[in-house]
C-alpha positions as CSV (number, residue, x, y, z in Angstrom):
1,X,-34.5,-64.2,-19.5
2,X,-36.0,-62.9,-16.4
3,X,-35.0,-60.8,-14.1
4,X,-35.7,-60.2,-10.1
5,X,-34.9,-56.9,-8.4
6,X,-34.9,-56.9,-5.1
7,X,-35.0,-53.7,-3.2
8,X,-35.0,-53.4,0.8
9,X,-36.3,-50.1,2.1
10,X,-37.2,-48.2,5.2
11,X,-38.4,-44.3,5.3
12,X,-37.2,-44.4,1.2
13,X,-40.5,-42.5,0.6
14,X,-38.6,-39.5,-1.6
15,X,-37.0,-41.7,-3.4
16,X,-38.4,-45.5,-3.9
17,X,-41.2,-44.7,-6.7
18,X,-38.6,-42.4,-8.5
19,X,-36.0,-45.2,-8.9
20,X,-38.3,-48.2,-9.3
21,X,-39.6,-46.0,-12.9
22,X,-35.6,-45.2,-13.7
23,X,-34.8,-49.5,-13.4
24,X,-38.5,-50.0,-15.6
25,X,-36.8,-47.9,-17.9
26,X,-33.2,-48.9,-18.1
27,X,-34.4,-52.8,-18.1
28,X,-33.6,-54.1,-21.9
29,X,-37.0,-54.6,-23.3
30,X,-36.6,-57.9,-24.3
31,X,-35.8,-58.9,-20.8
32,X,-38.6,-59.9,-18.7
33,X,-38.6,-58.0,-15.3
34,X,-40.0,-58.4,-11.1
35,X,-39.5,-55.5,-9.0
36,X,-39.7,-56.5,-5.3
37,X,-39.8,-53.7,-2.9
38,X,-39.4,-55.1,0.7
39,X,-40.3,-52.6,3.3
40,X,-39.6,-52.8,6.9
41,X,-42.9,-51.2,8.0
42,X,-41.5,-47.4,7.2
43,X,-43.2,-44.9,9.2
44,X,-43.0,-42.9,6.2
45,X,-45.9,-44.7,4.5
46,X,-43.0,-45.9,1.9
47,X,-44.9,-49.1,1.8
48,X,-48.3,-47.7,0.6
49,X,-46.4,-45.0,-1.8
50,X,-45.4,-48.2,-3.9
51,X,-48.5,-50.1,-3.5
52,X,-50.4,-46.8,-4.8
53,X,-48.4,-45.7,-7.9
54,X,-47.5,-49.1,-9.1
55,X,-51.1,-50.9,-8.6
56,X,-51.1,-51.2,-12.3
57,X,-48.3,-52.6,-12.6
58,X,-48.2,-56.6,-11.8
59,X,-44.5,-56.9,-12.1
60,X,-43.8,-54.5,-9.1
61,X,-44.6,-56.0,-5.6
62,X,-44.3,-54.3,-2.6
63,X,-43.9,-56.7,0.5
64,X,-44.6,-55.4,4.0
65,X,-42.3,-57.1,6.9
66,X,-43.8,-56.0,10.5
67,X,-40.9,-58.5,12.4
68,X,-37.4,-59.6,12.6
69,X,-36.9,-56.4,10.5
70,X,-33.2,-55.7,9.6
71,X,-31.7,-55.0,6.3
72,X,-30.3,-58.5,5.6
73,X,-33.1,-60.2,6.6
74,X,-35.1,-57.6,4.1
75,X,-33.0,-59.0,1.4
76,X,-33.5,-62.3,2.3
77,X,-37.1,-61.9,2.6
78,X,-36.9,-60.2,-1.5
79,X,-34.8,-63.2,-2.2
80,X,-37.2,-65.8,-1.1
81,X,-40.1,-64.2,-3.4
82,X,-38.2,-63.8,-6.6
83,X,-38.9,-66.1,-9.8
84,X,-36.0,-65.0,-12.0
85,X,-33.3,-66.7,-13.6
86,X,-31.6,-63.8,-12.1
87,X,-31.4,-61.7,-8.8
88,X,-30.0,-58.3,-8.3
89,X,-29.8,-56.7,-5.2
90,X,-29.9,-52.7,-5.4
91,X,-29.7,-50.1,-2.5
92,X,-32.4,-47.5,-2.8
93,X,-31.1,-44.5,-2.1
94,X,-29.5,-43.8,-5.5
95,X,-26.2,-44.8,-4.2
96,X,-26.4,-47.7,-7.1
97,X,-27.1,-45.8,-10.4
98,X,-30.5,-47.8,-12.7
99,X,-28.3,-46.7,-15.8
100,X,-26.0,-49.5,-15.3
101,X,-28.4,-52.3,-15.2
102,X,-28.1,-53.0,-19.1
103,X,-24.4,-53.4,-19.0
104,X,-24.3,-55.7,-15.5
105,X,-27.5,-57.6,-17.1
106,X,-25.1,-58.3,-20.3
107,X,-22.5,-59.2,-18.5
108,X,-24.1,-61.8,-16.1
109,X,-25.3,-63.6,-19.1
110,X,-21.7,-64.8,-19.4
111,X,-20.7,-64.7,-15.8
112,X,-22.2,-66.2,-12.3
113,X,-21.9,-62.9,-10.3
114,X,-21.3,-59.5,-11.6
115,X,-20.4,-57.0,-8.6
116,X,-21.0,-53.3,-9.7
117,X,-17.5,-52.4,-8.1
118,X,-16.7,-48.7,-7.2
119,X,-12.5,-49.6,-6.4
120,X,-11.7,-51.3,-10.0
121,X,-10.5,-49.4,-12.7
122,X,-13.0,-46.7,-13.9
123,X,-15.0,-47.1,-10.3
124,X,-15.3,-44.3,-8.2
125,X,-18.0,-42.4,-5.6
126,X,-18.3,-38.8,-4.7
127,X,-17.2,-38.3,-1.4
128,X,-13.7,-38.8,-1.7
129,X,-12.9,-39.3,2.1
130,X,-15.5,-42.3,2.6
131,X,-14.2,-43.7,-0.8
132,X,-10.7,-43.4,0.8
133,X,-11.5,-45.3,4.0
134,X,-14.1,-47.9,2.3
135,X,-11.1,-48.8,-0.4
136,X,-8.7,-49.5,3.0
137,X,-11.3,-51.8,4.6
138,X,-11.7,-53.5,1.3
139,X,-8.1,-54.2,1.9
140,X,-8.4,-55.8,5.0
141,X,-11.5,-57.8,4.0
142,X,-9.3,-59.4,1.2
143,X,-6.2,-59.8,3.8
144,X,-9.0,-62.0,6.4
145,X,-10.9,-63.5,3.5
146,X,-8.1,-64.5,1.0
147,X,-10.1,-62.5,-1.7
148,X,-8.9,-60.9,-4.9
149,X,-12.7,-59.2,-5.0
150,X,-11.9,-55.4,-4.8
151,X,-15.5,-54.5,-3.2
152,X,-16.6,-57.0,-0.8
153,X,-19.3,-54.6,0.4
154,X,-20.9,-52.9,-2.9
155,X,-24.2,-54.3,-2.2
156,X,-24.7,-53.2,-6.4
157,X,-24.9,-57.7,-7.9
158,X,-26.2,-59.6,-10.3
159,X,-25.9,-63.3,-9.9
160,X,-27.2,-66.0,-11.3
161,X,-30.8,-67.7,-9.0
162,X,-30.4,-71.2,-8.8
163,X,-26.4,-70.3,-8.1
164,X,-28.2,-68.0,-4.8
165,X,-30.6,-70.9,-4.0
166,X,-27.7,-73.2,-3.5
167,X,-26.3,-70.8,-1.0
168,X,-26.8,-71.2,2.7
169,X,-28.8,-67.8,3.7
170,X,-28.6,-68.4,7.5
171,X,-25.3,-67.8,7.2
172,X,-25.1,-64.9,4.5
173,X,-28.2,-63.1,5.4
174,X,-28.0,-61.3,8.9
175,X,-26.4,-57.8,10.3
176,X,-26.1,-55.0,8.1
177,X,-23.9,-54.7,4.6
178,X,-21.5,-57.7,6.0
179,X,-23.6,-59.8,4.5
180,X,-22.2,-58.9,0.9
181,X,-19.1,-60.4,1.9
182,X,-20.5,-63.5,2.9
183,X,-22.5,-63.6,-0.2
184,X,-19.7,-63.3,-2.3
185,X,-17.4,-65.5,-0.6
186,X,-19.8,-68.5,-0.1
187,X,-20.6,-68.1,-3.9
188,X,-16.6,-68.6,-4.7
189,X,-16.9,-71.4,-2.6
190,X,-19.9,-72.6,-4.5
191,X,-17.0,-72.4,-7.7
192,X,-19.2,-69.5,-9.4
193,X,-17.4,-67.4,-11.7
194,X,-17.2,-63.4,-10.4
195,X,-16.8,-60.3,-12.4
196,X,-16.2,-57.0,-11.3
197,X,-18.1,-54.2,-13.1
198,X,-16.6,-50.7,-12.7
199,X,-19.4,-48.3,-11.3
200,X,-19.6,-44.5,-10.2
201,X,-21.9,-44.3,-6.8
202,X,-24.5,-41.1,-7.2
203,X,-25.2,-39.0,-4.2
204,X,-28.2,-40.1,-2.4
205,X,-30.9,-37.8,-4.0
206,X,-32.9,-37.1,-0.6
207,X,-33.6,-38.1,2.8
208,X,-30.8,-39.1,5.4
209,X,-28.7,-42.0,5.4
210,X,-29.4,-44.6,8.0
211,X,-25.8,-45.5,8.1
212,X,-22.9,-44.3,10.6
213,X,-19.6,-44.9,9.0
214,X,-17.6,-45.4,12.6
215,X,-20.4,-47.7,13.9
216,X,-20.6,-50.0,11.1
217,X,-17.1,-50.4,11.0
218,X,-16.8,-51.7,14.1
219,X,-19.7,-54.3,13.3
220,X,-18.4,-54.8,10.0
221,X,-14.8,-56.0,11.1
222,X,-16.8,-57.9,14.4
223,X,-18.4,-60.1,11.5
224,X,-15.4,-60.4,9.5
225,X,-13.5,-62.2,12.0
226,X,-16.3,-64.3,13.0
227,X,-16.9,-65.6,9.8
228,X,-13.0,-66.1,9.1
229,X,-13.2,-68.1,12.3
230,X,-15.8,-70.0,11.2
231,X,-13.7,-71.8,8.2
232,X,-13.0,-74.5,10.4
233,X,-16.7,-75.5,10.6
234,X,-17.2,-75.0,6.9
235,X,-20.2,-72.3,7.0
236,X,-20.8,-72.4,3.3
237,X,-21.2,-75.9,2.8
């Protein structure tokens, strides 16, 4: 089996070369790996960090996106390059621990989708305030969606490629994190098969998040109701 890791980054520079040696190390050895590190033109020089300590290494490919920057669209971009006969998508700020790439590998051997879920039994993430509110928006996403998925917006997957090339990105990949929700739903849709993985998010390990809680809420919930709306048009074929 082979395996695709995509990994979307902007000003990731303290961290990026760190955790694409943890996965390297924590992929099974008799699994076959690509590390795609899609960079949205960091003025941090993230870009040429990977390119310089991984030039010896073939399987890990840095990709350089100067337009239509955004981190769906980064994703999208990693997606379009992989050659695996599976994907996983990964934040890089440490939020999504390397260590539990050999039990989610396992797993999706046996399963379309395997979401590394932090509100299923044995889930969990440090800051027990944002784990609070994130848990109570899962709630709503299931409410508007119709889900039983307890983390619509993990952005921690394993699924299956020619499962993801049947999917139609316009509609998944665009805005922020939403689009997890629209990756997991149109891949129900699709009739795949989704497990949820208990995981225990890490604390970034430096720089500053590019994120703003409040903000992205109100995008978040913005997209949620346009894509419920949708339905009627059948957005995911």
């Amino acid at each position: 089996m082979r395996v695709s890791v995509v990994l979307p980054t902007y000003n990731e520079i303290d961290n990026i070369v760190v955790l694409v040696e943890s996965i390297i190390s924590h992929v099974p050895r008799e699994i076959q790996y690509e590390i795609l590190v899609i960079d949205d033109n960091s003025p941090d020089q993230t870009y040429e960090a990977v390119r310089s300590a991984f030039s010896g290494n073939p399987a890990v490919v840095p990709v350089l996106r100067t337009s239509d920057r955004g981190l769906a669209k980064s994703i999208r971009a990693g997606v379009e390059r992989t050659s695996g006969d599976l994907v996983v998508l990964m934040d890089t700020d440490f939020n999504h621990n390397p260590a539990d790439l050999p039990r989610m590998l396992h797993l999706a051997q046996v399963c379309d989708v395997v979401v590394g879920s932090r509100f299923c039994a044995g889930g969990s993430m440090p800051d027990l305030l944002h784990y609070c509110l994130s848990l109570a928006y899962n709630w709503l996403i299931r409410i508007v969606l119709r889900t039983q998925i307890q983390d619509n917006l993990s952005g921690f997957v394993a699924i299956d490629a020619k499962l993801l090339r049947r999917l139609p990105y316009d509609v998944i990949f665009h805005g922020y994190g939403d689009y997890f929700f629209r990756l997991l739903h149109c891949s129900q849709r699709e009739g795949a098969a989704v497990l949820e993985m208990p995981v225990q998010y890490l604390r970034r390990k430096a720089g500053r998040s590019k994120s703003v809680f409040w903000r992205l809420l109100f995008k978040y919930t913005y997209a949620l109701f346009k894509f419920r709306l949708s339905y009627r048009k059948h957005p995911c074929g």
